[in-house]
C-alpha positions as CSV (number, residue, x, y, z in Angstrom):
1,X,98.0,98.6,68.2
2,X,100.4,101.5,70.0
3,X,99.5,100.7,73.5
4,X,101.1,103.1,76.5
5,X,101.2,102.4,80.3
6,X,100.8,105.3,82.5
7,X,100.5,105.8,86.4
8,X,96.6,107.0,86.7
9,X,95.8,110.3,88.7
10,X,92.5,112.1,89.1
11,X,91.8,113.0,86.1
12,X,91.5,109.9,84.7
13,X,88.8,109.0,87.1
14,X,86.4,108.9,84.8
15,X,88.6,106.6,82.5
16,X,88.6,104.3,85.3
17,X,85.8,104.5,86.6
18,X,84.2,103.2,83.4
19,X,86.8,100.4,83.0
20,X,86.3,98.8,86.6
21,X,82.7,98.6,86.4
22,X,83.3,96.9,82.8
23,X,85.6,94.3,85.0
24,X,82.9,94.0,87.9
25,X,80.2,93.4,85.1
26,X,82.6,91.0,83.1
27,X,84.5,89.1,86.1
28,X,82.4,89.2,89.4
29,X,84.5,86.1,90.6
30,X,87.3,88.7,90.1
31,X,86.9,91.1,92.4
32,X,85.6,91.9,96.0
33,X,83.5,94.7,95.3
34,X,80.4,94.5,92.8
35,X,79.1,96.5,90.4
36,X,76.4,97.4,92.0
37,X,78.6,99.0,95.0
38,X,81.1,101.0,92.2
39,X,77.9,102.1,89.9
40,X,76.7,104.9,93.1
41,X,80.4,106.3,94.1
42,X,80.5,110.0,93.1
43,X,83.2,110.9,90.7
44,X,84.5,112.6,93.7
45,X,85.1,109.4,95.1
46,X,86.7,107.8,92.1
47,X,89.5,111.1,91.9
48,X,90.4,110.4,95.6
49,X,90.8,106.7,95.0
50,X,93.4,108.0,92.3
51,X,94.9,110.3,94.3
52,X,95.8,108.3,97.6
53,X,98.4,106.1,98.7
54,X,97.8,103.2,96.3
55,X,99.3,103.8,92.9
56,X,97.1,103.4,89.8
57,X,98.2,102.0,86.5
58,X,96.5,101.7,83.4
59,X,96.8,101.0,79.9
60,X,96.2,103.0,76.8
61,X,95.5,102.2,73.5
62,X,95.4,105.6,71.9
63,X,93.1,107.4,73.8
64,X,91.0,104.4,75.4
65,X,92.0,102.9,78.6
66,X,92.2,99.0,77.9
67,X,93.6,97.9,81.5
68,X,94.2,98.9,85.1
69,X,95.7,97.4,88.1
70,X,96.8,98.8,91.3
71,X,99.6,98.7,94.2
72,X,100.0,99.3,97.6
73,X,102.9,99.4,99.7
74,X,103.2,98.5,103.3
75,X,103.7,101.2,106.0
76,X,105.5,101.0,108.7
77,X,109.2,100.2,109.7
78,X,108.5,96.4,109.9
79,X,106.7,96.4,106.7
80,X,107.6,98.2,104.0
81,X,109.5,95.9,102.5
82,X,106.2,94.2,101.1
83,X,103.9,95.3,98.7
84,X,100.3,94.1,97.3
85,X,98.9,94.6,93.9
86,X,95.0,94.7,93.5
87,X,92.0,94.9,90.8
88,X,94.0,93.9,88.0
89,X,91.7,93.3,84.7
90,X,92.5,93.9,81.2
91,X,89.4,94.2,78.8
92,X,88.6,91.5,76.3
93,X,89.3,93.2,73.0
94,X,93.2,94.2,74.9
95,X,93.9,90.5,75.6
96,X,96.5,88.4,74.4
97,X,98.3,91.2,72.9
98,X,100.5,91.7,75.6
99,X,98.6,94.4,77.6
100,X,98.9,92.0,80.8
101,X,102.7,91.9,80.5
102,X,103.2,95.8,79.7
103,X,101.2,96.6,82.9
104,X,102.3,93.6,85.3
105,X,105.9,94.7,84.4
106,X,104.8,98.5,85.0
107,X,103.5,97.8,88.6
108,X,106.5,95.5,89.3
109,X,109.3,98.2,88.4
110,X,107.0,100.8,90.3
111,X,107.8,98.6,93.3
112,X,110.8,98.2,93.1
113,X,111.1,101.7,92.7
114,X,109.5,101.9,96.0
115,X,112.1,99.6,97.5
116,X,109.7,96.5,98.0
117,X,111.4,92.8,98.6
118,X,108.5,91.1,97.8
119,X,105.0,91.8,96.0
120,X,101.9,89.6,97.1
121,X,98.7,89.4,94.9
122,X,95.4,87.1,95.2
123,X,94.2,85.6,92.4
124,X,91.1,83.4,91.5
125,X,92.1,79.7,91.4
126,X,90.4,78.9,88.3
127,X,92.1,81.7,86.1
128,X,94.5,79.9,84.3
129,X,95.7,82.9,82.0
130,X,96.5,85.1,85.2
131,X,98.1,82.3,86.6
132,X,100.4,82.0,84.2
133,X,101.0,85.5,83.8
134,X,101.9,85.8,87.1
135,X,104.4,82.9,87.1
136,X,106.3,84.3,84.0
137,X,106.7,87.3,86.8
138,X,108.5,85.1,88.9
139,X,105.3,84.6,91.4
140,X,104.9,81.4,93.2
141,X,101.6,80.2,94.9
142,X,102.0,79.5,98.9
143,X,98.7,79.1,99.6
144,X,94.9,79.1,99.4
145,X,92.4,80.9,100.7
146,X,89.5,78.9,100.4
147,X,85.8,81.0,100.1
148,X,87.5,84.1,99.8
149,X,84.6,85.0,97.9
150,X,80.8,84.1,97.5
151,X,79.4,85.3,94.1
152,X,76.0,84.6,93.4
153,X,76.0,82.1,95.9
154,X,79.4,80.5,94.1
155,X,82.0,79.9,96.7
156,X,85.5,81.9,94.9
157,X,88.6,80.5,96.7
158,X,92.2,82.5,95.6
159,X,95.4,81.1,95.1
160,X,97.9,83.8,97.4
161,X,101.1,84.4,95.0
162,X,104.4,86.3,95.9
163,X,107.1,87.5,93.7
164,X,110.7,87.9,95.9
165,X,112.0,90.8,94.1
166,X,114.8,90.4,95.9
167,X,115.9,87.3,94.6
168,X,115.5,87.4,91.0
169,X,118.9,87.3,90.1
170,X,119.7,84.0,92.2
């Protein structure tokens, strides 16, 4: 499997608008938005997503986009320095092939590229593979946000994770 990471623009739109509401359909507990919400943006809408001030990733086997996450930095003077990533999902054939690695490294190098100190991300406190994933980035949990989602009338709490880019070497 030759897989490629790329930073998404509007033309893939279409690309990613058909993974995301794959990850919506396969992990509602995932994400804040459902499928339902996604299914009516125009493609319009999915092309200015891409071309705003997050930066979209996604991976590629061949031709096929397997999985997408994205970042956005701060503004402002007295907080640039920090940096979220969002809607990370990888589809199920891609997993445990090392998709997850290629793009969480991707995103990472994008910010600090970017100059960010630290990178915060929520994750679901029951994914144990993301978990992990995200502490072999150097991410470390400092709290819990408890009903940070209600799917299907399922309370979702999230585990908030930071990587210190900054302090890697130490």
């Amino acid at each position: 499997m030759g897989l490629s990471v790329k930073r998404l623009g509007p033309d893939d739109a279409k690309a990613y608008r058909g993974l995301r509401l794959e990850a919506l359909a396969d992990t509602p507990v995932a994400f804040g938005e459902s499928v339902e919400e996604a299914r009516d943006r125009p493609v319009a809408d999915w092309q200015a997503l891409l071309a705003g001030e997050r930066a979209f990733f996604g991976v590629f086997d061949a031709d096929r986009l397997v999985a997408c996450a994205n970042y956005l930095p701060q503004p402002g003077e007295k907080t640039r320095h920090l940096g979220w990533i969002f809607g990370v999902y990888v589809s199920p054939p891609a997993r445990g092939k090392g998709t997850s690695d290629l793009l969480i490294g991707a995103v990472l190098a994008h910010a600090r590229a970017e100059g960010a100190l630290q990178v915060h991300l929520g994750v679901w406190t029951e994914n144990r593979p993301a978990l992990r994933l995200y502490e072999r980035f150097g991410f470390s949990t400092y709290g819990t946000q408890p009903r940070a989602l209600l799917v299907d009338g399922r309370f979702i709490d999230e585990h908030q994770m930071v990587c210190f880019l900054d302090k890697e070497d130490e």
